[in-house]
N, C-alpha and C positions, 0 to 999 in steps of 0.2 A: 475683320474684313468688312470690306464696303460691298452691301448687294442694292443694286437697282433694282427696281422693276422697271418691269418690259411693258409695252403701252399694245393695244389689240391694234396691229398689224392692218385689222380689215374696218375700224373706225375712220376709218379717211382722213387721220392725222390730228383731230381730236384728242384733246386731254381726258375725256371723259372714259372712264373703263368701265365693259360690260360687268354683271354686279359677278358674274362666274369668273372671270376673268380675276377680278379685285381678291374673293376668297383665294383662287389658286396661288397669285400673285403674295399674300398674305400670308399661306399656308410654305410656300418658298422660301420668305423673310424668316418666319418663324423658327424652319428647318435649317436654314444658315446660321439663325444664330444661335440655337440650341450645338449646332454642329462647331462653333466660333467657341461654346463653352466649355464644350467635351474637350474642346482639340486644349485651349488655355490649360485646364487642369489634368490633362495628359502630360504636357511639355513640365507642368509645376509636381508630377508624381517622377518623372523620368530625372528631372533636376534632383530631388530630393534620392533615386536611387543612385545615382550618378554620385552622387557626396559620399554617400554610404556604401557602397562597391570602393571608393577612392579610400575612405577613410579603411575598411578589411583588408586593401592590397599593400598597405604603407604598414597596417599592424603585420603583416603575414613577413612582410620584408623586416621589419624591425625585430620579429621572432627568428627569423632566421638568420641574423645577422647577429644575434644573441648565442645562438645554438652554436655558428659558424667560430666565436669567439673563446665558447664555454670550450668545446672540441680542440682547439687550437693548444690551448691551456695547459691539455690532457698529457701529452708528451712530457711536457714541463714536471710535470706532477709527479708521473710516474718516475721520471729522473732523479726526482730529490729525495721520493722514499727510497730509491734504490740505493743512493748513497747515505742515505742514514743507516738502513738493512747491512749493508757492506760494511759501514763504521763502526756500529754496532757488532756485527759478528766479530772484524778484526780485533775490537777491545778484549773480545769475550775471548778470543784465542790466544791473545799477548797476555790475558790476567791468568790463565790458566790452562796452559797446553796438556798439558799430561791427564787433564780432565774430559777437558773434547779431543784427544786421540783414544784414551777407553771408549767413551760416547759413541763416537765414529766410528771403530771395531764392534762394539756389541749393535749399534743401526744395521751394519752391513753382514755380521754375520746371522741376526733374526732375516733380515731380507732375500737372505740366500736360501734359508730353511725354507721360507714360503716361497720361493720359487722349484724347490724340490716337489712340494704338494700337488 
């Protein structure tokens, strides 16, 4: 920023500035431009959080577009062990029924007993 100074008013148009006038005058400049410095590296601290707030919101979406994927999957998953679990049993019942229908009988009649307790 550009600051002038202001010229004494009661000098009758005179370039000459009272010596009180020239300090205040001085003391103005001074405080504008220290004030021109602050404001500069405020704008270059805000820049610098401004990246970095950008760059947290872009990981926070890339994490949860991650998560939204992994979950998506999860159905899938559970479907194929189901059918391996199912294929598996079936085998074990086609290799040897007369084995899992004992099996099955002595499950269900210990389960009965602890239902009696």
């Amino acid at each position: 920023m550009n600051h002038t100074t202001t010229r004494d008013s009661f000098s009758g148009g005179t370039d000459a500035l009272n010596p009180v006038s020239a300090k205040v005058e001085g003391a103005a400049q001074a405080a504008h431009q220290t004030t021109d410095r602050l404001a500069d590296k405020a704008n270059a601290q805000v820049d610098r959080l401004k990246g970095t707030v950008h760059r947290a919101v872009d990981d926070a979406a890339d994490t949860a577009t991650s998560a939204a994927e992994w979950a998506s999957a999860i159905p899938e998953q559970a479907r194929q062990v189901q059918t391996r679990l199912t294929d598996s049993a079936s085998a074990s019942i086609r290799a040897r029924p007369l084995t899992t229908m004992a099996g099955a009988l002595v499950v269900g009649y210990l389960i009965g007993r602890l239902a009696r307790l």
